[in-house]
Biotite code that builds the C-alpha atoms (Angstrom):
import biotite.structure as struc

atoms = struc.array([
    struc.Atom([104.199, 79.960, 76.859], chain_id="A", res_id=1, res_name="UNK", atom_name="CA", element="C"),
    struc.Atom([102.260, 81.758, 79.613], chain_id="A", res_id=2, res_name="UNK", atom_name="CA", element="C"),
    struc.Atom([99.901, 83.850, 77.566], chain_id="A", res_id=3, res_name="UNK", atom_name="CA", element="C"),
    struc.Atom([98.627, 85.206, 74.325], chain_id="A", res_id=4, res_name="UNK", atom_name="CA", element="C"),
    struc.Atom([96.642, 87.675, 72.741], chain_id="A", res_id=5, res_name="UNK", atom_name="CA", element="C"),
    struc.Atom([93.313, 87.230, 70.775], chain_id="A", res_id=6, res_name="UNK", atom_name="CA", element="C"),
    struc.Atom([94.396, 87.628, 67.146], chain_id="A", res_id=7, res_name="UNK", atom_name="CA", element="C"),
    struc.Atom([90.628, 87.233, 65.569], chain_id="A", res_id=8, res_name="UNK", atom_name="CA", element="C"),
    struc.Atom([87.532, 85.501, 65.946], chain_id="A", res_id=9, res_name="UNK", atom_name="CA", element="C"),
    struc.Atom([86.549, 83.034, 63.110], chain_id="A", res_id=10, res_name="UNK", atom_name="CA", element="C"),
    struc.Atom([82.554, 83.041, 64.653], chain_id="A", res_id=11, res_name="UNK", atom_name="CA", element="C"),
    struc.Atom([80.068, 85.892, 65.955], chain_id="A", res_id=12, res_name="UNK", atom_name="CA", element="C"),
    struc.Atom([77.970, 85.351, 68.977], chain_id="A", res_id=13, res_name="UNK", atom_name="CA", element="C"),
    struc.Atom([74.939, 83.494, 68.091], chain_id="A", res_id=14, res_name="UNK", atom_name="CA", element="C"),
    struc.Atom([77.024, 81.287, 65.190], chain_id="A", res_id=15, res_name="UNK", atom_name="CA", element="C"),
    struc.Atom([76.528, 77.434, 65.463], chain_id="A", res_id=16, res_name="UNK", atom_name="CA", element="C"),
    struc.Atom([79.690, 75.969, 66.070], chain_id="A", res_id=17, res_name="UNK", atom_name="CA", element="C"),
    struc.Atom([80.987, 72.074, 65.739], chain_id="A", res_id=18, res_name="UNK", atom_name="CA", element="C"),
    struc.Atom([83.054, 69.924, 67.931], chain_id="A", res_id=19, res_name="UNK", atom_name="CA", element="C"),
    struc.Atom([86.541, 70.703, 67.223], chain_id="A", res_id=20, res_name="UNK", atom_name="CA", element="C"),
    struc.Atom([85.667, 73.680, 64.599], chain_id="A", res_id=21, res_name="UNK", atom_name="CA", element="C"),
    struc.Atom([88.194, 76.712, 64.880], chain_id="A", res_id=22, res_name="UNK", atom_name="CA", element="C"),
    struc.Atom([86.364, 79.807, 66.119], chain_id="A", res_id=23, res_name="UNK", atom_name="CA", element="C"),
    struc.Atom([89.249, 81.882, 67.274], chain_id="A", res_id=24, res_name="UNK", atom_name="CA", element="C"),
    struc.Atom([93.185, 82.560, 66.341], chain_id="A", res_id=25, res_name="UNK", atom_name="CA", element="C"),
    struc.Atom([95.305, 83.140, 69.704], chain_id="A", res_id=26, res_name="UNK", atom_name="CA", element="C"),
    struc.Atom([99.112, 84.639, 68.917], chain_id="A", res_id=27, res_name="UNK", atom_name="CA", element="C"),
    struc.Atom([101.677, 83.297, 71.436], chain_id="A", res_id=28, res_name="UNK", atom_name="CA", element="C"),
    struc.Atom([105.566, 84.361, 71.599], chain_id="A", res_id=29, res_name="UNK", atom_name="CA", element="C"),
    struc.Atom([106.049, 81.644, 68.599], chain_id="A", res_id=30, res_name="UNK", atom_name="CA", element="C"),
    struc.Atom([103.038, 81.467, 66.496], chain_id="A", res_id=31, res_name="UNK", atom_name="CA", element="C"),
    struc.Atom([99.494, 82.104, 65.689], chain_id="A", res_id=32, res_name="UNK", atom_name="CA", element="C"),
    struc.Atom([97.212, 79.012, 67.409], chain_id="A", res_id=33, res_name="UNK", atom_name="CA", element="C"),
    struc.Atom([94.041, 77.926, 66.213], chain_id="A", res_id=34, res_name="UNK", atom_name="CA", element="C"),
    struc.Atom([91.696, 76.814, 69.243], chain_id="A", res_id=35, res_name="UNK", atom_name="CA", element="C"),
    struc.Atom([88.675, 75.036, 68.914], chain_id="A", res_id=36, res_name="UNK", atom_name="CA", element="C"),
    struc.Atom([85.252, 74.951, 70.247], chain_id="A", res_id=37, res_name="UNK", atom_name="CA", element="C"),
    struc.Atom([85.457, 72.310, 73.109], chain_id="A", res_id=38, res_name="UNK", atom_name="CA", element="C"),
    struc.Atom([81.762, 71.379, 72.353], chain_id="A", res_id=39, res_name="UNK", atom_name="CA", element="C"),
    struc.Atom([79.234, 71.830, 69.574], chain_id="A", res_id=40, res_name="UNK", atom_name="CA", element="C"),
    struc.Atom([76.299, 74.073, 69.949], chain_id="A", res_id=41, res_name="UNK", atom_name="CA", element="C"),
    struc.Atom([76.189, 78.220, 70.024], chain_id="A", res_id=42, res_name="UNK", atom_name="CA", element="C"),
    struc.Atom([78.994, 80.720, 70.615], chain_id="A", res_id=43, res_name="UNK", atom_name="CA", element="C"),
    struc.Atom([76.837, 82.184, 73.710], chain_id="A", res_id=44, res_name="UNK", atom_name="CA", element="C"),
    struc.Atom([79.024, 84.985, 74.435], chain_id="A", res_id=45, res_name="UNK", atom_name="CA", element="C"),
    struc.Atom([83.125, 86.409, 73.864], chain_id="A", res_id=46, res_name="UNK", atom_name="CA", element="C"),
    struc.Atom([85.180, 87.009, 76.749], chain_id="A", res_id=47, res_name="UNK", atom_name="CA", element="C"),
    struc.Atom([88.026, 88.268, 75.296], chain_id="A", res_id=48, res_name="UNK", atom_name="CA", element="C"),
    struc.Atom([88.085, 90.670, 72.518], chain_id="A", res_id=49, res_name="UNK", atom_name="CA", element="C"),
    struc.Atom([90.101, 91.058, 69.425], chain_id="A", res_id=50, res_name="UNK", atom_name="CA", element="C"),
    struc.Atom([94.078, 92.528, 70.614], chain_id="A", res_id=51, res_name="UNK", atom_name="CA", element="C"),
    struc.Atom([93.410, 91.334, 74.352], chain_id="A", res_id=52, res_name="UNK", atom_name="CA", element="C"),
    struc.Atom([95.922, 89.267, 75.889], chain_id="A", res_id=53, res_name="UNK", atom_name="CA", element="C"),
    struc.Atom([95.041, 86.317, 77.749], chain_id="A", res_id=54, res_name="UNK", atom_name="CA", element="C"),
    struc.Atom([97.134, 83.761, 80.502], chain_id="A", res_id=55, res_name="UNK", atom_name="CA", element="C"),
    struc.Atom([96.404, 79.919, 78.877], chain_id="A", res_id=56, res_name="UNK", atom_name="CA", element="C"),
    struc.Atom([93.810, 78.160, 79.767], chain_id="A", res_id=57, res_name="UNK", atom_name="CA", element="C"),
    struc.Atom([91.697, 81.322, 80.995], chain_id="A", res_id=58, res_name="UNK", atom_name="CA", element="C"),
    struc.Atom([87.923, 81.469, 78.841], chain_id="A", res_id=59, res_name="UNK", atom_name="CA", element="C"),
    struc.Atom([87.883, 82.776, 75.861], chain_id="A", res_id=60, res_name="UNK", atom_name="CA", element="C"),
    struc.Atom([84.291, 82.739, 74.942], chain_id="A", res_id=61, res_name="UNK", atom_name="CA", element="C"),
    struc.Atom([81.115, 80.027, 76.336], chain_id="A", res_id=62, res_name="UNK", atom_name="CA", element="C"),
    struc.Atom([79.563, 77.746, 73.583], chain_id="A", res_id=63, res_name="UNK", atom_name="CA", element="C"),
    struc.Atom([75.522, 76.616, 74.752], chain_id="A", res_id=64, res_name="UNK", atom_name="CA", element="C"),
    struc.Atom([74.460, 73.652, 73.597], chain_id="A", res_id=65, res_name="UNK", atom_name="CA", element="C"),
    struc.Atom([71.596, 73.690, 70.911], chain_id="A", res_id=66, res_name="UNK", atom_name="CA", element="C"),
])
């Protein structure tokens, strides 16, 4: 799997988030993937939009610490 498209996000910019919390669903060829904040803190900012497709590993959104 080589890319994927933002399905939804789970948190607005300016939620708190937790380590490991799910903030956004990502649809690949095979199935909906949850991916989770790599850090606890604030969803600073989105990068990628609702229906946008994405190559793995590029950023999805930033999370600031508190």
């Amino acid at each position: 799997v080589t890319e994927g498209t933002v399905v939804r996000w789970l948190k607005q910019v300016g939620d708190s988030v937790k380590l490991n919390e799910v903030i956004v669903e990502v649809e690949t060829a095979k199935a909906i993937v949850p991916v989770e904040s790599p850090a606890a803190g604030r969803l600073a900012e989105i990068l990628a939009r609702d229906g946008v497709t994405v190559q793995m590993s590029q950023p999805l959104g930033t999370v600031s610490p508190i």
